[in-house]
VOBA-1610 file (N, C-alpha, C; in pm, whole numbers, padded with zeros to 5 digits, always signed):
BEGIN
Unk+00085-00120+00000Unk+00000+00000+00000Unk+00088+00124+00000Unk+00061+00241-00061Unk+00122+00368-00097Unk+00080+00465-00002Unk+00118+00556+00066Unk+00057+00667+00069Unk+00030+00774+00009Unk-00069+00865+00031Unk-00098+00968-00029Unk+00045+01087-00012Unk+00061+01154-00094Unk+00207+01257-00081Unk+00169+01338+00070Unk+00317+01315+00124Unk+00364+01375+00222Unk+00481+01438+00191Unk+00516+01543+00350Unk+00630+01667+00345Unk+00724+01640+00415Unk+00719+01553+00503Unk+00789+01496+00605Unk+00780+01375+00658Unk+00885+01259+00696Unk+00876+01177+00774Unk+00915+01195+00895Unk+00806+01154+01024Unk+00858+01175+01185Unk+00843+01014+01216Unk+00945+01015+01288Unk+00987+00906+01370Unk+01030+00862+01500Unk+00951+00785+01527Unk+00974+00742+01680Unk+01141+00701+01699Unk+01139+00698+01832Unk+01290+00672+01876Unk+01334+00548+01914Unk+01273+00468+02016Unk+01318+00372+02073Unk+01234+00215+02035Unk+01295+00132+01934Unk+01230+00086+01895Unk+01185+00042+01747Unk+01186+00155+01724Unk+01148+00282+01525Unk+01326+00275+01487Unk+01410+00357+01526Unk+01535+00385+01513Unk+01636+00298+01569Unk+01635+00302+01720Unk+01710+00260+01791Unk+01682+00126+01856Unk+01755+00029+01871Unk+01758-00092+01943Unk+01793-00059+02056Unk+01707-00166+02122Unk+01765-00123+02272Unk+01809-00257+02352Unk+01756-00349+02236Unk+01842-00484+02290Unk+01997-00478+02364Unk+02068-00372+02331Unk+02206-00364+02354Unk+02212-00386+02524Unk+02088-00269+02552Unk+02056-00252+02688Unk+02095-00391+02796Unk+01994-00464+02773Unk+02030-00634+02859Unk+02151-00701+02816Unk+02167-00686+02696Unk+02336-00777+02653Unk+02407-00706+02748Unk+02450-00612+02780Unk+02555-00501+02828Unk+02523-00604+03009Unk+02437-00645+03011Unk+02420-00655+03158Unk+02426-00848+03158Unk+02408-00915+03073Unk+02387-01047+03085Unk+02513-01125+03153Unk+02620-01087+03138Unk+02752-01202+03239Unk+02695-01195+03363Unk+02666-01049+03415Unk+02601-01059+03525Unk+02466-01082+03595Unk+02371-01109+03524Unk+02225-01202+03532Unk+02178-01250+03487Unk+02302-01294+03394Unk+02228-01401+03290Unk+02058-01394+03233Unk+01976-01486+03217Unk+01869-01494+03196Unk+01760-01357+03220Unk+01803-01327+03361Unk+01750-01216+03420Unk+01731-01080+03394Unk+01856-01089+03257Unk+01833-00986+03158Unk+01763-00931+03136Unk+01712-01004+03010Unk+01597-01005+02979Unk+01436-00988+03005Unk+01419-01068+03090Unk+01335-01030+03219Unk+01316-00870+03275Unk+01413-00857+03357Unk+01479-00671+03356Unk+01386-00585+03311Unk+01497-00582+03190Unk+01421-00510+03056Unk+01283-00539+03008Unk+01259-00622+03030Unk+01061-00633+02976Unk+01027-00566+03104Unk+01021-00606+03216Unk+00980-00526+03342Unk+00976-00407+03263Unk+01096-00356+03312Unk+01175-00202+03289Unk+01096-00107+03198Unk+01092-00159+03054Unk+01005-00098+02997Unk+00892-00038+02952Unk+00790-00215+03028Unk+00702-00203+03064Unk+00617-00092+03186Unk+00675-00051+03245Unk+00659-00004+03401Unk+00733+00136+03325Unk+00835+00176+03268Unk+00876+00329+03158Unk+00726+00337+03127Unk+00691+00302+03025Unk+00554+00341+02947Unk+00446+00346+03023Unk+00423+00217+03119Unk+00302+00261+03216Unk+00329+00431+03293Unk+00435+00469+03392Unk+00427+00590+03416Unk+00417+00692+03307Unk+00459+00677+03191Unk+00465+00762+03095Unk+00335+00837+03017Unk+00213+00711+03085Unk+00093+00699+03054Unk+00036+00776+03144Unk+00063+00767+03299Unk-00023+00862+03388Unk-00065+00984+03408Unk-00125+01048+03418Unk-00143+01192+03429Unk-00057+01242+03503Unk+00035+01363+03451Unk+00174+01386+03513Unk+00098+01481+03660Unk+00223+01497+03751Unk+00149+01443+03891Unk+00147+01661+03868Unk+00104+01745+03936Unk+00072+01868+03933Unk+00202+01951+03984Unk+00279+02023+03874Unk+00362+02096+03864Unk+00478+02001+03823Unk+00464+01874+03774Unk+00531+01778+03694Unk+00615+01800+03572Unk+00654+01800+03526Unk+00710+01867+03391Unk+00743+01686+03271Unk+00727+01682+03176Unk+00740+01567+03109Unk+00934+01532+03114Unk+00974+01432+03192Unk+01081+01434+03236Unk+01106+01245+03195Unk+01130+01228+03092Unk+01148+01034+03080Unk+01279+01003+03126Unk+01396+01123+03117Unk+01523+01015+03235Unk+01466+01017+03384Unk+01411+01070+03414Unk+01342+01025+03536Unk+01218+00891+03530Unk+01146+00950+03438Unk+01043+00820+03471Unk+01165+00703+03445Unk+01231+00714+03360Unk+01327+00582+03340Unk+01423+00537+03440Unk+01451+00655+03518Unk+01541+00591+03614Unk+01399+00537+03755Unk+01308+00653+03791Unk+01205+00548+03871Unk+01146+00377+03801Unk+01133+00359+03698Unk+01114+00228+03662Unk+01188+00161+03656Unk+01303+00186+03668Unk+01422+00109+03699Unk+01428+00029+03837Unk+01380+00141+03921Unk+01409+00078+04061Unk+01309-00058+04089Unk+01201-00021+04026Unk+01084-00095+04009Unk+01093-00269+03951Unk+01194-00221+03833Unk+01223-00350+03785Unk+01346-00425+03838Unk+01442-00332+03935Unk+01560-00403+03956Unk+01456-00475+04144Unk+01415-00418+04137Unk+01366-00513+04300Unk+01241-00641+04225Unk+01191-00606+04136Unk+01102-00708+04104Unk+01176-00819+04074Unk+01351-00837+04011Unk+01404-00945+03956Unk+01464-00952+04052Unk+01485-00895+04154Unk+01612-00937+04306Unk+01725-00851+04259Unk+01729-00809+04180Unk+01907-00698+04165Unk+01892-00594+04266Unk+02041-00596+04288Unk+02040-00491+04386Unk+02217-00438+04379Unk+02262-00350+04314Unk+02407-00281+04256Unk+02363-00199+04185Unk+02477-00101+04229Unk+02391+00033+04231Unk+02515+00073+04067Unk+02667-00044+04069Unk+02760+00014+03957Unk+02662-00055+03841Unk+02612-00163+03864Unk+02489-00212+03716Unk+02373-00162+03678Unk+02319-00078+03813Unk+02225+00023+03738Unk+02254+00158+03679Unk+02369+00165+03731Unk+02422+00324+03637Unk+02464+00243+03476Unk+02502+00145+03466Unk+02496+00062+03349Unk+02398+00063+03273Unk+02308+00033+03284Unk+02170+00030+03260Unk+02104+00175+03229Unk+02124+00245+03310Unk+02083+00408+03261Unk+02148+00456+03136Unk+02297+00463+03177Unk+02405+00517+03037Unk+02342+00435+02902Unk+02293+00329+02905Unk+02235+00255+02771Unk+02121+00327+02683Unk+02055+00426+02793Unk+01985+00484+02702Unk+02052+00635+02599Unk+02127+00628+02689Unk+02223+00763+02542Unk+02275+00699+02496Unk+02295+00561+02430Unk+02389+00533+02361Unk+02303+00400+02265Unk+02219+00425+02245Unk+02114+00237+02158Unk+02197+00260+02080Unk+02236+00154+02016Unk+02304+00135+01851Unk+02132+00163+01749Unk+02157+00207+01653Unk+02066+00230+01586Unk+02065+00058+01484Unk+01936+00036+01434Unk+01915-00074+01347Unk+01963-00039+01195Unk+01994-00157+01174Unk+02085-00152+01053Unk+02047-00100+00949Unk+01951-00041+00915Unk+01869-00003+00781Unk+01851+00148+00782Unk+01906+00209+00959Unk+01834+00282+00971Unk+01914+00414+00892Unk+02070+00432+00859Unk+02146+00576+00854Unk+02118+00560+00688Unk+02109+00461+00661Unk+02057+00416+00510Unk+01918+00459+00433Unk+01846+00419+00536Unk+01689+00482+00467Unk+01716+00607+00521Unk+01736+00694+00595Unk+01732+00815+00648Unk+01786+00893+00550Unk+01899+00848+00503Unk+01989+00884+00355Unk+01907+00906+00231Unk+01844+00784+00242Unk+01759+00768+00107Unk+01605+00879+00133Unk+01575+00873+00239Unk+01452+00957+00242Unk+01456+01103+00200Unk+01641+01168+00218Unk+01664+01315+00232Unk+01687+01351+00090Unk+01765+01224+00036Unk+01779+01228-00135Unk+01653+01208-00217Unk+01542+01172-00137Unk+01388+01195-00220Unk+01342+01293-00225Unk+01380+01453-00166Unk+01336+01517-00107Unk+01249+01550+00027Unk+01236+01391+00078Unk+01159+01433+00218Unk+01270+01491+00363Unk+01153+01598+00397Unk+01237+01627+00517Unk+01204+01490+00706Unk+01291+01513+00753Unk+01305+01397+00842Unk+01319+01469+00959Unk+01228+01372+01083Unk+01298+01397+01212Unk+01216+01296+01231Unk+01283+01335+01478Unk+01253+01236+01526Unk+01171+01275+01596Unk+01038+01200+01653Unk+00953+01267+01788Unk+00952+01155+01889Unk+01029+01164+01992Unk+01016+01097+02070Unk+00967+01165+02224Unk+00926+01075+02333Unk+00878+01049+02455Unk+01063+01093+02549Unk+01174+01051+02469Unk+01324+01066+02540Unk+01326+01240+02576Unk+01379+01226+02657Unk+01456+01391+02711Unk+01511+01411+02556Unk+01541+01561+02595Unk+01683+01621+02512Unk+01794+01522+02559Unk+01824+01515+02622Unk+01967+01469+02636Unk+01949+01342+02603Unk+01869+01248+02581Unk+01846+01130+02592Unk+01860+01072+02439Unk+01758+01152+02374Unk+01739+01165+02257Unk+01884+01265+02153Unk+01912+01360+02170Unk+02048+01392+02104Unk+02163+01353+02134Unk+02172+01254+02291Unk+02314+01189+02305Unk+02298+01052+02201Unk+02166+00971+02181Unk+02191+00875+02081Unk+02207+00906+01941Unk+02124+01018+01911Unk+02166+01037+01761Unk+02297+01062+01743Unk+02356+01173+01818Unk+02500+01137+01815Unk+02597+01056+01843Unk+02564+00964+01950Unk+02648+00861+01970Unk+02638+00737+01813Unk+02518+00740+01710Unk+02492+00670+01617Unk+02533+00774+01467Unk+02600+00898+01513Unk+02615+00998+01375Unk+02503+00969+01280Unk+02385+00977+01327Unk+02239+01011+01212Unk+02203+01217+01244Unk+02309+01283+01294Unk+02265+01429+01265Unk+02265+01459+01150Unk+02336+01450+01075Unk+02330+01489+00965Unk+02217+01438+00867Unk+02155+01368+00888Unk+02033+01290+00816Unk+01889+01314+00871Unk+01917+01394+01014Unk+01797+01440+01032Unk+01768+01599+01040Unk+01638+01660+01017Unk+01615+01769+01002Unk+01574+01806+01132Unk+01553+01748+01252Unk+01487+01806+01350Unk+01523+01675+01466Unk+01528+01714+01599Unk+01540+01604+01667Unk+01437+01698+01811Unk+01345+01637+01824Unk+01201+01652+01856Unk+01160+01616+02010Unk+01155+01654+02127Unk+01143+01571+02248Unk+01000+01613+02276Unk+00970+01517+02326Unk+00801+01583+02422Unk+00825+01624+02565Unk+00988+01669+02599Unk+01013+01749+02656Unk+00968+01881+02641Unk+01003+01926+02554Unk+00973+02050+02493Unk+00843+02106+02524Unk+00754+02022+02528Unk+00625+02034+02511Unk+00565+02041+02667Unk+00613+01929+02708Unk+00564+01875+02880Unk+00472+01849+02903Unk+00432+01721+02746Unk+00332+01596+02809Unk+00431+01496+02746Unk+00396+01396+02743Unk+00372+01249+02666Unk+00313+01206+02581Unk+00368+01163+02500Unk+00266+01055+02351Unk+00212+00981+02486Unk+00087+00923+02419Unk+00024+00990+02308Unk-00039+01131+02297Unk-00028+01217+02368Unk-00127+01313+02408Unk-00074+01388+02264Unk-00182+01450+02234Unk-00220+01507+02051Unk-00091+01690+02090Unk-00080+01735+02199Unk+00015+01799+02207Unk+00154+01789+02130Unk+00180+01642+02167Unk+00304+01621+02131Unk+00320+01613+01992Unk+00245+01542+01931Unk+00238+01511+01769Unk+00242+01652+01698Unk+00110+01705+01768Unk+00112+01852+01695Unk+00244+01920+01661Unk+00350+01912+01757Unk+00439+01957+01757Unk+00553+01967+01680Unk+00541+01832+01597Unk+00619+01796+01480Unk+00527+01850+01345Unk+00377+01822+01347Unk+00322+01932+01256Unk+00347+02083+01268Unk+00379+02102+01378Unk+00432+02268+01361Unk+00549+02328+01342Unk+00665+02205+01372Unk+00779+02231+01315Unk+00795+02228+01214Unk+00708+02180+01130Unk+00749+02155+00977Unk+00660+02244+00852Unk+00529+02300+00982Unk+00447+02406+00916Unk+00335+02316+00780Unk+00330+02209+00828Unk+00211+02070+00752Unk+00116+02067+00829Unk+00023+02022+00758Unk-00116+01979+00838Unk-00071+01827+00842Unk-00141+01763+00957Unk-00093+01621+01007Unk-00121+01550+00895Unk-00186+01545+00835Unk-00216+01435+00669Unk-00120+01435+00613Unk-00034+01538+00586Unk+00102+01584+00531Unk+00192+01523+00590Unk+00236+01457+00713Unk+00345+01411+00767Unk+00309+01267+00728Unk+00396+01138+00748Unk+00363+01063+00745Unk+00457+01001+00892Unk+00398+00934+00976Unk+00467+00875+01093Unk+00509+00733+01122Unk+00590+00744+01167Unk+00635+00567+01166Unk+00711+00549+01324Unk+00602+00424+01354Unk+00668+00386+01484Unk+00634+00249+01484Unk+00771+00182+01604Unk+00720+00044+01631Unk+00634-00009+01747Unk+00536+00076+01776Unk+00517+00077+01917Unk+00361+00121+01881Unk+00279+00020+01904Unk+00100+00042+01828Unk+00060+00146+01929Unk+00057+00150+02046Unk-00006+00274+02125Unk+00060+00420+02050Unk+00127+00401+02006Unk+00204+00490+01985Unk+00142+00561+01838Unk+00119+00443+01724Unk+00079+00448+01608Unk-00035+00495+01627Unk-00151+00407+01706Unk-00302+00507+01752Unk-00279+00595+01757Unk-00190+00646+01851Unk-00204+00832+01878Unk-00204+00911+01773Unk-00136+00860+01692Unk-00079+00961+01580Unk-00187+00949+01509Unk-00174+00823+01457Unk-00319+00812+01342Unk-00460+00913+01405Unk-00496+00871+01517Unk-00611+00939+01593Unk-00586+01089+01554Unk-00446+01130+01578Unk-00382+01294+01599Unk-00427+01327+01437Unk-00421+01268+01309Unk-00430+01254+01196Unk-00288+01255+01085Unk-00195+01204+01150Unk-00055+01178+01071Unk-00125+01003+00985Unk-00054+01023+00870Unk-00051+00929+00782Unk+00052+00832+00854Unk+00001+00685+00900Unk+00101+00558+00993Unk+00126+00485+00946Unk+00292+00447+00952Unk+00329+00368+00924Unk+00410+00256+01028Unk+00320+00135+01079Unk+00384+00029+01200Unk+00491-00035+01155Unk+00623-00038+01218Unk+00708-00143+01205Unk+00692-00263+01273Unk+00699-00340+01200Unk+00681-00510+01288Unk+00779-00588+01317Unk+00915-00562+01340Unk+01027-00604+01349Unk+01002-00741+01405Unk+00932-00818+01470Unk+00940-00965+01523Unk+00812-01023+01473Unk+00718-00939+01364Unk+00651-01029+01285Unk+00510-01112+01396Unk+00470-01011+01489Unk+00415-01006+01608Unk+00215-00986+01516Unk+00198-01061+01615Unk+00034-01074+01521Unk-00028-00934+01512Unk-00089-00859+01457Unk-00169-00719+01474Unk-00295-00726+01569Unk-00216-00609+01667Unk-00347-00581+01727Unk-00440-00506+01715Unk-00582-00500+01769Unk-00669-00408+01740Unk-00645-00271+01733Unk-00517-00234+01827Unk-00443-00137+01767Unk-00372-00226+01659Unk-00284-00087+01626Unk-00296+00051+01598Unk-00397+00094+01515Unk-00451+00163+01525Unk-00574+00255+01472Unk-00547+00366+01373Unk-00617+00301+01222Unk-00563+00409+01117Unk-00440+00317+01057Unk-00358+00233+01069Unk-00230+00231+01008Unk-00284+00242+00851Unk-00158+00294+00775Unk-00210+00281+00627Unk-00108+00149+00594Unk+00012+00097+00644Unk+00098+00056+00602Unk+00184-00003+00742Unk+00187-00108+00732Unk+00289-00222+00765Unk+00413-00275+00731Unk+00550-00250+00782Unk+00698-00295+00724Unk+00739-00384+00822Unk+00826-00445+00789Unk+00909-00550+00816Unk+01002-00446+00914Unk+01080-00364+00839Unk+01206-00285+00869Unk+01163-00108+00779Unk+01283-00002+00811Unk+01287+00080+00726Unk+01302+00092+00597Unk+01380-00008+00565Unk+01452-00036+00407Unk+01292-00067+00321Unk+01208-00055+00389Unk+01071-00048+00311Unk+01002+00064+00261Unk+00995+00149+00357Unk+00959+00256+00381Unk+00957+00361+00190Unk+01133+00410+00155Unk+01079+00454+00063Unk+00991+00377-00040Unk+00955+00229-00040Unk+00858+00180-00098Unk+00684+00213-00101Unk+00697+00209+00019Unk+00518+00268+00078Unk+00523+00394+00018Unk+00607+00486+00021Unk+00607+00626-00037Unk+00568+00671-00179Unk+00583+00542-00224Unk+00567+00541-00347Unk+00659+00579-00449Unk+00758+00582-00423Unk+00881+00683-00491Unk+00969+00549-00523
//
């Protein structure tokens, strides 16, 4: 399936761009199995606070919600070291990006589309990985819902990449791997595009997708270009 012409591609961060598998490898000599585990906690329990109504005079702050879900997930698996959870934190400025990704980003800028990222990450969170992965130069904007001081999904945040780019949301087209994520947008009215990286059955979300990939290296395909 094609989409209708767009002005911009926005893109999610963690997930969309960045792997974060690195995260538990970095930690496995030392909990083996428990890794893994961890990190599903971990993330799980990130996004649930990320979801709550921020508490009154709150400011949208995810190295914090990330370091409180941390604590959450390191007592739920029995960890308790305080030099492996600063391990564990530093992983988020640094995801290796997925292999397709400095490539299609390349290819999207040589189509003429303009590019960024909108993520849920801090500033610092979010511009220490793009740079730790050298994709600045391939992006036009690097986007926090810091800035803003809510959370995806809230239609604030999305808007925000429609206003950086001066498009009406039909005009952008969005791509994330993360279906709550894809609802929002679609709902917000960005043209969606879900990544399915593990080929995971579809759920009743996401809502609106126009288009389904494997990976990025698809992407200028759906575009139609």
């Amino acid at each position: 399936m094609t989409l209708a012409p767009v002005g911009a591609c926005v893109f999610d961060a963690y997930g969309t761009l960045f792997d974060l598998g690195g995260i538990p490898r970095s930690v496995r000599v030392e909990l083996g199995d428990r890794a893994d585990t961890l990190m599903r906690v971990w993330r799980r329990r990130q996004l649930e606070i990320s979801w709550l109504p921020l508490r009154p005079g709150a400011h949208a702050d995810f190295w914090r919600v990330t370091d409180e879900a941390l604590d959450f997930a390191m007592e739920a698996v029995g960890v308790d070291d305080r030099r492996l959870r600063l391990r564990l934190m530093e992983g988020w400025l640094t995801p290796a990006p997925y292999a397709e990704v400095a490539k299609t980003l390349g290819r999207l800028r040589e189509m003429g589309y303009r590019t960024a990222i909108l993520s849920n990450g801090s500033v610092r969170m979010i511009e220490g990985a793009v740079a730790a992965a050298g994709l600045g130069d391939r992006l036009d904007a690097v986007l926090s819902a810091e800035k803003v001081g809510r959370f995806k999904p809230d239609p604030l945040v999305y808007q925000a990449a429609a206003t950086h780019f001066g498009l009406a949301p039909e005009s952008v087209c969005f791509i994330s791997a993360n279906a709550w994520d894809v609802s929002g947008a679609a709902a917000f009215g960005f043209q969606v595009v879900w990544i399915n990286r593990d080929d995971t059955p579809a759920e009743k979300l996401p809502l609106g997708t126009r288009a389904t990939v494997a990976n990025l290296a698809e992407l200028p395909i759906i575009l139609g270009r």
